[in-house]
MDAnalysis code that builds the backbone (N, CA, C; Angstrom):
import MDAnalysis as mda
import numpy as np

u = mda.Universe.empty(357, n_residues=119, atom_resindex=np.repeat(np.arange(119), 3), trajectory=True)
u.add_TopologyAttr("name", ["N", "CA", "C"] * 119)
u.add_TopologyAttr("resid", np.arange(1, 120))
u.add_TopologyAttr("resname", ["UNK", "UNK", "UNK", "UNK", "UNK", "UNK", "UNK", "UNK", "UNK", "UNK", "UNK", "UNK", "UNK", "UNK", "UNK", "UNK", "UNK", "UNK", "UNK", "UNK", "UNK", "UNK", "UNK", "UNK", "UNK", "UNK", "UNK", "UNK", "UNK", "UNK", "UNK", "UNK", "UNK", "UNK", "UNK", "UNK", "UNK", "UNK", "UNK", "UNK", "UNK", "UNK", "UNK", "UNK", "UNK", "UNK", "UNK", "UNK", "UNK", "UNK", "UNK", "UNK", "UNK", "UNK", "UNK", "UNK", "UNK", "UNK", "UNK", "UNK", "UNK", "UNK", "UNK", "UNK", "UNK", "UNK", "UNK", "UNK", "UNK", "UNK", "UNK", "UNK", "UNK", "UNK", "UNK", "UNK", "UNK", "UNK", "UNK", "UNK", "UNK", "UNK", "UNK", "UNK", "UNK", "UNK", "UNK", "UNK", "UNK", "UNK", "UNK", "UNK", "UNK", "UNK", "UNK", "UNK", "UNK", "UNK", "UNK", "UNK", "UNK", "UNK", "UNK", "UNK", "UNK", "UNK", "UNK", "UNK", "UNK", "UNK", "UNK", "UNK", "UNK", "UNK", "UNK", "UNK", "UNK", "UNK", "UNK"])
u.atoms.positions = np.array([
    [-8.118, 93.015, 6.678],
    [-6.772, 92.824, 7.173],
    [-6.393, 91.351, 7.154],
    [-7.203, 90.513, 7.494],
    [-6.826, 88.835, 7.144],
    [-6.745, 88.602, 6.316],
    [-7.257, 89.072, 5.049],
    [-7.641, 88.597, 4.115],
    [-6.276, 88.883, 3.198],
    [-5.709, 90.129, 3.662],
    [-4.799, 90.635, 3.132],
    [-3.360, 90.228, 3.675],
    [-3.130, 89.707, 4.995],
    [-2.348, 88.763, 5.614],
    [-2.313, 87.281, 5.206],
    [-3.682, 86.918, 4.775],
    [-3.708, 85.747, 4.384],
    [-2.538, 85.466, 2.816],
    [-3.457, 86.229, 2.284],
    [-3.059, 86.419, 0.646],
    [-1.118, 86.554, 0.592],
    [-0.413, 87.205, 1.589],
    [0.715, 87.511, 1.780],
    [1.193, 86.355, 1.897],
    [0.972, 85.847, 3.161],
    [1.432, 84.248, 3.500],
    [1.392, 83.521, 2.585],
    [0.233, 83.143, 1.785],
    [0.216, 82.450, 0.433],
    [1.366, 83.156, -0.468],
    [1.453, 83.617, -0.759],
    [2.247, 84.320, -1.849],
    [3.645, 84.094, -1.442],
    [3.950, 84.244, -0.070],
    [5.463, 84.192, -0.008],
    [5.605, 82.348, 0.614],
    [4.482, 82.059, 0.430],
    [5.225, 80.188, 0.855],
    [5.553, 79.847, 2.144],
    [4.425, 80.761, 3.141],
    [4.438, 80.544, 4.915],
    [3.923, 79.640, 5.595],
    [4.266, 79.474, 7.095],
    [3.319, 78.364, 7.549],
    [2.546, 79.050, 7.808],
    [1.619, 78.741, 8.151],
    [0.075, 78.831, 8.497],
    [-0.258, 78.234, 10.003],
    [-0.799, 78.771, 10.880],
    [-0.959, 77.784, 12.267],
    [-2.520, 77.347, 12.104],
    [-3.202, 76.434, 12.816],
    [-4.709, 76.682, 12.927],
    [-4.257, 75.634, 14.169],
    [-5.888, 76.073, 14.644],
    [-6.205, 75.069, 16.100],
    [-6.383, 73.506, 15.778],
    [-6.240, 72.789, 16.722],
    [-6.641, 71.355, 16.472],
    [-6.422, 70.145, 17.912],
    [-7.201, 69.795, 18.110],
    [-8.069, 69.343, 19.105],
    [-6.676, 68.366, 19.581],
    [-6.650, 68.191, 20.815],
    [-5.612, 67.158, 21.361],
    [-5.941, 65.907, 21.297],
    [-5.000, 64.817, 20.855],
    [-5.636, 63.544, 20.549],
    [-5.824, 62.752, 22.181],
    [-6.570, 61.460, 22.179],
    [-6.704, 61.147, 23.148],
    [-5.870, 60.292, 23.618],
    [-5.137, 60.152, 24.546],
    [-4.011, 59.414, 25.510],
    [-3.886, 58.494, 25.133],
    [-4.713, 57.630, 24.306],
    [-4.480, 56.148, 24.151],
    [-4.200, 55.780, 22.504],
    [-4.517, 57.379, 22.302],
    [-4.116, 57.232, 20.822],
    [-3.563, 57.289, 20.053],
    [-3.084, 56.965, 18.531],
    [-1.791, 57.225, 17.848],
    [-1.931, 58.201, 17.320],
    [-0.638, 59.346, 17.057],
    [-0.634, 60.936, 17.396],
    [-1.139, 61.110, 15.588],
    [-2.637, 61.464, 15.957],
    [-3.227, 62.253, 14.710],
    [-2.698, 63.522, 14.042],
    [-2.048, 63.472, 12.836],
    [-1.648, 64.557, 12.728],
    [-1.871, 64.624, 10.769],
    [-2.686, 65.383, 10.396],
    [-3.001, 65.169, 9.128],
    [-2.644, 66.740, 8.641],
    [-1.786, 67.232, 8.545],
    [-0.991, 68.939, 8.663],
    [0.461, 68.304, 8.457],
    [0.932, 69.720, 8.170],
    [2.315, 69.130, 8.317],
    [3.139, 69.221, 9.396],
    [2.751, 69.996, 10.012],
    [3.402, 69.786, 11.461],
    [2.314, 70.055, 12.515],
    [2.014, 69.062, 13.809],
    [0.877, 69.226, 14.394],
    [2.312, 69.280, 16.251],
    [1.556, 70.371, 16.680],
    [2.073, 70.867, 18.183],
    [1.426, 71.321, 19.104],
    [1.860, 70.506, 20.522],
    [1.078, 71.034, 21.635],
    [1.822, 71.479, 22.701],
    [0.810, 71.750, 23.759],
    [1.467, 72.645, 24.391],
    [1.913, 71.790, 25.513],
    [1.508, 71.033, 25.923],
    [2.154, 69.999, 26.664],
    [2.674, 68.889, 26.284],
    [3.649, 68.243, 27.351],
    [3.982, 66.740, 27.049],
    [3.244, 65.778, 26.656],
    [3.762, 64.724, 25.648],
    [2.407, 63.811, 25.300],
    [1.470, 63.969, 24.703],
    [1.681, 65.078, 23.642],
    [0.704, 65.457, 22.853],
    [-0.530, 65.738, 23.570],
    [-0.670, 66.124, 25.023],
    [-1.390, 66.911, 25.355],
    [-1.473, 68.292, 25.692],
    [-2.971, 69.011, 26.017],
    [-3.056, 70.367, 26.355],
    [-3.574, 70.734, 24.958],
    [-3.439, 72.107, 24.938],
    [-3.697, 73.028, 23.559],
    [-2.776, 72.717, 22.418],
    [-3.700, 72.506, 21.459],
    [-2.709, 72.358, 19.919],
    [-3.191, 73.235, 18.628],
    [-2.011, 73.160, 17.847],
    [-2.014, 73.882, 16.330],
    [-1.183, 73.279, 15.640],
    [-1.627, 73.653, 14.305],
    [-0.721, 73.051, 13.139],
    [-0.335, 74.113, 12.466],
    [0.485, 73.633, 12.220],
    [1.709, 74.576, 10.958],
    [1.502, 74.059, 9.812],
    [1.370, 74.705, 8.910],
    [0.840, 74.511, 6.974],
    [2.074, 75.049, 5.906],
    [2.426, 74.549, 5.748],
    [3.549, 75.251, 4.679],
    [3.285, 75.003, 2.937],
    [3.657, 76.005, 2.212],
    [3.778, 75.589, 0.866],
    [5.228, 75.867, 0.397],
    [5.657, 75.522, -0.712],
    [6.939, 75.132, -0.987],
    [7.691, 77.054, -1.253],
    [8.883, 77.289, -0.992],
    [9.703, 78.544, -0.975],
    [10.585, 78.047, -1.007],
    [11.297, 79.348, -2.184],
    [12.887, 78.987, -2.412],
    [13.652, 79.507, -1.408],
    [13.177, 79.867, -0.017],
    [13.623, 80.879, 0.853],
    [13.335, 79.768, 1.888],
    [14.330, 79.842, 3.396],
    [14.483, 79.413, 4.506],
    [13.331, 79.984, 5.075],
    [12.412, 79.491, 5.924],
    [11.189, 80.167, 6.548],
    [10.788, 79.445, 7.911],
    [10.681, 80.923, 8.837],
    [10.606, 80.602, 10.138],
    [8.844, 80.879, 10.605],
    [8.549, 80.409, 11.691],
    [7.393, 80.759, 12.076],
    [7.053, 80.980, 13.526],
    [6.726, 82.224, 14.368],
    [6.325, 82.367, 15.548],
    [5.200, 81.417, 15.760],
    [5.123, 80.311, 16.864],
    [3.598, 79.645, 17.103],
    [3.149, 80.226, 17.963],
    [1.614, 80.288, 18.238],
    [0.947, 81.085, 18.563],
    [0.877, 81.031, 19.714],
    [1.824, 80.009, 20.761],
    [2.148, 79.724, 21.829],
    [2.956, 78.537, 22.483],
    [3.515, 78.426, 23.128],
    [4.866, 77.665, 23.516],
    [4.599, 76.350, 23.044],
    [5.005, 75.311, 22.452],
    [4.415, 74.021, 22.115],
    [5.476, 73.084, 23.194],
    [5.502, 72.140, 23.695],
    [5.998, 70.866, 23.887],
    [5.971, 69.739, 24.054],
    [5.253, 69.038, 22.562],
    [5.167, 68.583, 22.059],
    [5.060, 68.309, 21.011],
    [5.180, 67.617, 19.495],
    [5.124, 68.146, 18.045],
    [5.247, 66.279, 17.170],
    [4.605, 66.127, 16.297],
    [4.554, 65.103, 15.155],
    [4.688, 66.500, 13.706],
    [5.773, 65.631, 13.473],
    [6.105, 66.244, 11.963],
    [5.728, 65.678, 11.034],
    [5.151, 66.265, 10.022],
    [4.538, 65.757, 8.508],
    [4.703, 66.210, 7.133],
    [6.061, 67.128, 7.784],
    [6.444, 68.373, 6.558],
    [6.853, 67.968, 4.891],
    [7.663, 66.957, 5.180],
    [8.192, 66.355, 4.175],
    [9.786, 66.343, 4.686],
    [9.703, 67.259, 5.481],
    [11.789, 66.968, 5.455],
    [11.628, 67.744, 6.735],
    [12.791, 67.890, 7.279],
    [13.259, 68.227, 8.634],
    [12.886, 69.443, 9.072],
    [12.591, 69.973, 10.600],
    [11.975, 70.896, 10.851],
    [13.137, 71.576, 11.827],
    [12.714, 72.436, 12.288],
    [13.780, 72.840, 13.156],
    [12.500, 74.182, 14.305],
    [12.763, 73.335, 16.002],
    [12.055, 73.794, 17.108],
    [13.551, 74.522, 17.578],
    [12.576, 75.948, 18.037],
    [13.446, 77.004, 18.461],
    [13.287, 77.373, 19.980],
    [13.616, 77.605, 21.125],
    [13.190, 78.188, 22.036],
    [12.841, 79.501, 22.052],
    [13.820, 79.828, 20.673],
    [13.775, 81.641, 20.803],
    [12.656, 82.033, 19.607],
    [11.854, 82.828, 19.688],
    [11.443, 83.703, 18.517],
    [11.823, 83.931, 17.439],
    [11.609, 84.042, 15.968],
    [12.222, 83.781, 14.762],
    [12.914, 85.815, 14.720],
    [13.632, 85.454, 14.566],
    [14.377, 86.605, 14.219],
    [15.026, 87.127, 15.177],
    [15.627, 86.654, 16.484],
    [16.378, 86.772, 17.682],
    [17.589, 86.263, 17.762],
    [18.540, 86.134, 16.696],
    [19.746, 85.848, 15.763],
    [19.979, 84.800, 17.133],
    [21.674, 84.919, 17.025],
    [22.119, 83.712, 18.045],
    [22.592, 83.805, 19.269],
    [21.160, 85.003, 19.980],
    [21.033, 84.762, 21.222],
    [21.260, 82.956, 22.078],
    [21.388, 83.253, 23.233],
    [21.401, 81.337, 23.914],
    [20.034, 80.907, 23.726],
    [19.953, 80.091, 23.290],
    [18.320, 78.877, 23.293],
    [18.335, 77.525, 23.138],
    [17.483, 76.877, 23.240],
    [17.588, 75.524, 23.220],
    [16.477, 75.362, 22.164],
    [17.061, 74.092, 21.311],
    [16.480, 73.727, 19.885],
    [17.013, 72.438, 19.105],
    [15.535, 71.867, 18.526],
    [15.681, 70.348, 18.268],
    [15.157, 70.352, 16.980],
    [15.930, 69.495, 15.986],
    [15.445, 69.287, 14.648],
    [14.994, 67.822, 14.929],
    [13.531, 67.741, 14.163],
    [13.012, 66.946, 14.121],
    [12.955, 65.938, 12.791],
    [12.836, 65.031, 12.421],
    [12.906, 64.632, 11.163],
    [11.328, 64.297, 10.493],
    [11.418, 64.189, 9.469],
    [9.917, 63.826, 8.492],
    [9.603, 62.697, 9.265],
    [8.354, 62.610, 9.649],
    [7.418, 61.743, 9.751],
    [7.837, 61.433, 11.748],
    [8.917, 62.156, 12.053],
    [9.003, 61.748, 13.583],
    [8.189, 62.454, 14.459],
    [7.563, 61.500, 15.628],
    [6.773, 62.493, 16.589],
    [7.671, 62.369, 17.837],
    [7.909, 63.595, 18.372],
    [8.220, 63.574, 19.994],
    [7.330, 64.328, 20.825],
    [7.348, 62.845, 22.209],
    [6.468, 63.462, 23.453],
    [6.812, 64.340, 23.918],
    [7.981, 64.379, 23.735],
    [8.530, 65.898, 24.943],
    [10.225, 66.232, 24.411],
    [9.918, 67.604, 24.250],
    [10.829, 68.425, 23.248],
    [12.181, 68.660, 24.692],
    [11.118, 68.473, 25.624],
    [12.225, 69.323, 26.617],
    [12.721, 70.792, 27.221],
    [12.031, 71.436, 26.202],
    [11.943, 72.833, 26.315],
    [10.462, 73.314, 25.329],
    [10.163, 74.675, 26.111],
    [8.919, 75.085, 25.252],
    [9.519, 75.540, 23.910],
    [9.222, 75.327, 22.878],
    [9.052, 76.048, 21.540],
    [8.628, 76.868, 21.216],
    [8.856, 78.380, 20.992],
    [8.268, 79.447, 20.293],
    [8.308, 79.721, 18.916],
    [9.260, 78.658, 18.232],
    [9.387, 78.856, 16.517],
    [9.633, 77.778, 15.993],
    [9.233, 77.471, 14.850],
    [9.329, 76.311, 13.586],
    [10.121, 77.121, 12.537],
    [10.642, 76.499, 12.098],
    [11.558, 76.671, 10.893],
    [11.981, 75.120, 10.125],
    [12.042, 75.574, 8.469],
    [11.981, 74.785, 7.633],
    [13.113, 75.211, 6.380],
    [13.645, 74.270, 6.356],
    [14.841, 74.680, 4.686],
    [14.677, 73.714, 3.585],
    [13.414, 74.827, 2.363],
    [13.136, 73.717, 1.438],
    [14.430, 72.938, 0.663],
    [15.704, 73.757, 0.863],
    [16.565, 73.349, 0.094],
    [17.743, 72.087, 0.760],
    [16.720, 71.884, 2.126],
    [18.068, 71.344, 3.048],
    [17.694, 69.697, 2.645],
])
């Protein structure tokens, strides 16, 4: 079943989350992914990264838990959702981030990443 989820994601040009260790307080925000997010302010607490490969299609991503915090590395602008990807334009709060910017604190938890290769 992963293997076969995996292979999908590849094929259609998804992010990808994996775990990755919180950097330390004094340090400058490690982020070698293209988008690295935590769950607290300050790039602390629990973190994951988001992996993308290139799609001619707009692509959203559920994270595997609320982030607030995030360094972007995508190549171009990201877009933090409060709401779940596919919860049209219910009320939420949401911040586009730009290439290469990190913020300590989003202000609200994040449940989705989204990316527009064409934007």
């Amino acid at each position: 079943m992963r293997v076969l989820m995996f292979a999908a994601a590849m094929a259609l040009g998804l992010f990808a989350v994996f775990p990755l260790p919180a950097p330390p307080a004094s340090a400058s925000v490690p982020c070698d992914r293209d988008a690295c997010l935590w769950s607290g302010d300050n790039f602390t607490g629990e973190a994951q990264v988001a992996v993308h490969t290139d799609s001619a299609e707009n692509y959203c991503l559920n994270l595997s838990f609320p982030a607030r915090s995030v360094a972007n590395r995508v190549g171009r602008e990201v877009l933090l959702s409060s709401n779940p990807c596919g919860s049209g334009p219910t009320p939420h709060e949401y911040r586009y981030v730009g290439n290469g910017e990190d913020v300590p604190a989003l202000g609200f938890e994040a449940r989705s990443i989204s990316w527009c290769p064409s934007c």
